[in-house]
N, C-alpha and C positions, 0 to 999 in steps of 0.2 A: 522418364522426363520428370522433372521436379516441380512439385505444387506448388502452385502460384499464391502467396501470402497477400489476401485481401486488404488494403491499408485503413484503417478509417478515413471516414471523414472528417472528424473532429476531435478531440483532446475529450477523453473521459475519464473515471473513478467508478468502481462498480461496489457496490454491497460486499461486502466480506462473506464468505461461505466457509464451515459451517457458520452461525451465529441466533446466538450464545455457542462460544468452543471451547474446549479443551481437549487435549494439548497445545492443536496446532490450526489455525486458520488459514485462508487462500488469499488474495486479495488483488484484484485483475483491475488493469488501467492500457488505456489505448492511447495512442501517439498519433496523428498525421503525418508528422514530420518529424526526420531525429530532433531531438530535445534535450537539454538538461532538466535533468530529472532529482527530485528530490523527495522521498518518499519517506514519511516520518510519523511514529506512533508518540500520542502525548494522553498524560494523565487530565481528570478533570483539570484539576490547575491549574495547565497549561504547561506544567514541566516535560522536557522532552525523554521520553521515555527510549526508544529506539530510530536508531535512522537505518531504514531497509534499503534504498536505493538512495545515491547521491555519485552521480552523474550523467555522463551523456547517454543517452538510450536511442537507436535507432527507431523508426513508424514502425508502428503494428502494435498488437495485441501481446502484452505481458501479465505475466503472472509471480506472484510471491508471495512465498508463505511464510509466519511468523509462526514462532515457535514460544511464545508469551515467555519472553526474556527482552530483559535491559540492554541497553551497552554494553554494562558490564560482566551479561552473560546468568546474572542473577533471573532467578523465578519472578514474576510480577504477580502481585494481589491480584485477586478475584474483583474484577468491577466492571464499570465504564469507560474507555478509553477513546480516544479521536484519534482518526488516521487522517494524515493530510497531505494532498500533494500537489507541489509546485513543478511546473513544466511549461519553463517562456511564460507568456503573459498570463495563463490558466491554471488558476488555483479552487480546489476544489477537498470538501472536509464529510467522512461521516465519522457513525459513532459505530463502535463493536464492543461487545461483551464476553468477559472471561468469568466461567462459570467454573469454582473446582470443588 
């Protein structure tokens, strides 16, 4: 018999794990309801560094890891960075750090 996948109750963002990372970090968000989903790494600036996720995602509990690369596939600087994500009315921002 197949496990029953808990749904949340609410639209959440969780803390990046590891953090401070290098290579690679984790980055977990919860759905109530499917969603379009838009998941996006930005420099202080505000310029948009990566987009992880960008569309529909079904409820539950997801995970994705970035690999501290651009768009373009390019390495990113050692720093500060904001992760942010939009899903229906719920938008939510932290900050993670690339330590090399």
């Amino acid at each position: 018999m197949a496990e029953l996948e808990i749904i949340p109750s609410a639209f959440s963002l969780s803390q990046n794990y590891p953090n401070p990372f290098n290579p690679t970090t984790v980055i977990n968000y919860q759905l109530p309801m499917t969603s379009d989903v838009k998941l996006s790494i930005y420099n202080t600036a505000g310029q948009l560094v990566r987009t992880l996720v960008n569309g529909e995602m079904p409820a539950g509990s997801h995970a994705i890891t970035w690999d501290a690369t651009g768009n373009s596939g390019q390495r990113v600087a050692s720093g500060v960075y904001l992760y942010v994500i939009r899903a229906g009315e719920f938008t939510s921002q932290k900050k993670l750090i690339l330590m090399k």
